[in-house]
N, C-alpha and C positions, 0 to 999 in steps of 0.2 A: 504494500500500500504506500504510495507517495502520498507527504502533507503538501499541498500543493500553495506555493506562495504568488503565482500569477499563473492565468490561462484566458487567451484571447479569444472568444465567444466569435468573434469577427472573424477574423481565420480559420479556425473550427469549422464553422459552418459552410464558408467558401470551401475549402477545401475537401468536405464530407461529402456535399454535392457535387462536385466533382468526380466520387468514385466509380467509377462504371458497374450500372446492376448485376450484371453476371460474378464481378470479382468482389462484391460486399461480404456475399455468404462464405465464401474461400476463408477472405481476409479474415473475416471475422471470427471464423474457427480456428484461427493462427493466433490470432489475437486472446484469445478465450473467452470471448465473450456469451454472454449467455443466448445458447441456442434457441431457446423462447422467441425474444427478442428476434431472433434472425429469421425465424418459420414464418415471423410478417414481415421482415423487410424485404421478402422477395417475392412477395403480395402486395404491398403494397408500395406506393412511391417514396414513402419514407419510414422509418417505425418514429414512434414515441421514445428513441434511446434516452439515456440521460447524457449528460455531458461528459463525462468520463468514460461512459461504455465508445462516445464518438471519438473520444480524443486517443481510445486504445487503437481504435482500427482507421484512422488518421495517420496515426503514430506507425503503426504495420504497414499503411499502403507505403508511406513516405519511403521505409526501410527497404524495402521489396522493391521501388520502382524508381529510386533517386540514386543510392548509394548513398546513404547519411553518411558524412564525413565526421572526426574527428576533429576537435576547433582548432587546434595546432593545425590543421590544414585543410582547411575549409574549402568543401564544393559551394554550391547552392545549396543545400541543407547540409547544416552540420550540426553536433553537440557537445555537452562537457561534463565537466565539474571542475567547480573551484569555489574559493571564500569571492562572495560579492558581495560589493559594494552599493546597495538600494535606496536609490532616491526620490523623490515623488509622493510619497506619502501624504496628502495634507487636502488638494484639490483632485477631484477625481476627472476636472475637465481637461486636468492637462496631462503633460506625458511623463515618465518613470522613464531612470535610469539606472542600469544595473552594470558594475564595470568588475573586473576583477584582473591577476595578472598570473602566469602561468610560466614561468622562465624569463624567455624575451617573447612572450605572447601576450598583447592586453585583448581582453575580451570588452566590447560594448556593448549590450544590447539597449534598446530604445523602442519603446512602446507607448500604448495609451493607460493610464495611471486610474482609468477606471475599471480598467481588466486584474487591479491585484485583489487581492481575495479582501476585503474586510472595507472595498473601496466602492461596492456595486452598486450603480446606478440604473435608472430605466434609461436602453440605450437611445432614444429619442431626444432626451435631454442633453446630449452630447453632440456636440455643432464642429471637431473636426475630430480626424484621426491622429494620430502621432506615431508612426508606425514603417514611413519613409525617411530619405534622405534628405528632405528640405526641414522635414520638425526637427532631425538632429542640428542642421545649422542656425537654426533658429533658438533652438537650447542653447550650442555652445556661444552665441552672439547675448544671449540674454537667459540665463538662470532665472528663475524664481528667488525671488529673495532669502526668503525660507531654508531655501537647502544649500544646508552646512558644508562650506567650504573653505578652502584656506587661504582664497584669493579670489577675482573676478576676472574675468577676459575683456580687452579694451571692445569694444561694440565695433560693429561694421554694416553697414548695411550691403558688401558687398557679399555675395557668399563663395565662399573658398572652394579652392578649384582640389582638385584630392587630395595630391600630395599637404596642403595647407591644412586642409581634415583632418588629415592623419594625425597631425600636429599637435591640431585644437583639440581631439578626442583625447589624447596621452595625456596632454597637460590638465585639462577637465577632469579625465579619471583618477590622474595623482593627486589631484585638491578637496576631494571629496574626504570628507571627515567621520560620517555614520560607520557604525561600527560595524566587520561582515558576519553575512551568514552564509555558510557552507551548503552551497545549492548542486543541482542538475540541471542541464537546460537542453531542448532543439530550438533549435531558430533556422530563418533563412537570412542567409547572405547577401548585403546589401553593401560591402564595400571591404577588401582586403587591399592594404600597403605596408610599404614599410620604411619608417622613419630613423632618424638617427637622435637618441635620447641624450638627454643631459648629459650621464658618463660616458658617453662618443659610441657606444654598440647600438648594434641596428634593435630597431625593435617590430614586428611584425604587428600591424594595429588590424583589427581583426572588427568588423560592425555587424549586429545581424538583426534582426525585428524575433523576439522569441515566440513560440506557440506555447509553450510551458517553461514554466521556474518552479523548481519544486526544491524541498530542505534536505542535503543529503547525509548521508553518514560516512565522516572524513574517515571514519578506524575502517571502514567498512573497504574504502579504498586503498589504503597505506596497506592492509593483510592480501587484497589482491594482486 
């Protein structure tokens, strides 16, 4: 059982429609989902899943038909673990930012801050997404007040071209002050570079929009 500390209802649902009827009921028995559940999904045009039974065989299609990469080297989907860094907490109309670092790998993900669990809104009330490469520039141009950092970035209204990204995302991630929590993530890939950090080594800066943040167990990994 994962405690799950974000999951995008937005992507979920894009993505689940997506699956082609004939490979649901496959998927789904990979996935373990409850067979019940599945004697109507291929009756009908959709079942009544709950949200977890969809994000199990989301999760399977993705694996089966993408090649989930590894975040040290990220395809178009990839995933992890590491201590993150989670920001967002406060407003649920704007976006959350989860960073974390892995060697010379910084992970960013960037999402919408009403997708974390204990932040849930009707999604109607929610007038953009946050979930692309322009909401991240607009983060790193302009923070929230609110979240704790150990500096500000000078504003621009111009938006940076990659290489500058890579930049702003390293120095953004290292200012961030909340305390981490030892998660697991998938996400999709929305931008890989690689910069040269303060003590002169390259650093690989790594951006993805997550489908799930979940709490992991660090011992669980160091014994494997």
């Amino acid at each position: 059982m994962r405690y799950y500390l974000y999951v995008s209802g937005a992507k979920l649902d894009m993505l689940y429609e997506q699956i082609p009827p004939k490979l649901l009921k496959r998927i789904a028995v990979e996935a373990k989902v409850d067979l019940k559940v599945l004697s109507v999904a291929v009756q009908s045009p959709r079942p009544d899943t709950t949200t977890y039974d969809k994000l199990d065989i989301v999760e399977a299609y993705l694996e089966r038909e993408f090649d989930v990469s590894w975040m040290t080297e990220p395809r178009p989907w990839f995933r992890g673990d590491l201590e993150l860094r989670i920001a967002g907490y406060g407003s649920p109309a704007g976006p959350t930012f989860m960073t974390g670092r892995d060697g010379d790998t910084v992970i960013a993900l960037i999402g919408s801050a009403h997708h974390l669990l204990g932040q849930r809104t009707a999604p109607d009330t929610i007038q953009a997404s946050h979930s692309m490469l322009p909401s991240l520039f607009r983060l790193l141009r302009d923070a929230p007040e609110d979240w704790p950092r150990h500096h500000r970035a000078a504003r621009s209204d111009v938006p940076p071209h990659e290489e500058e990204a890579a930049h702003q995302v390293l120095e953004f991630a290292e200012s961030l002050t909340v305390p981490p929590v030892y998660g697991e993530f998938l996400a999709r890939r929305l931008l890989h570079s690689t910069v040269t950090g303060r003590d002169g080594r390259q650093v690989e800066i790594v951006v993805g929009t997550p489908l799930y943040v979940a709490m992991a167990d660090e011992d669980a990994r160091r014994e494997a």
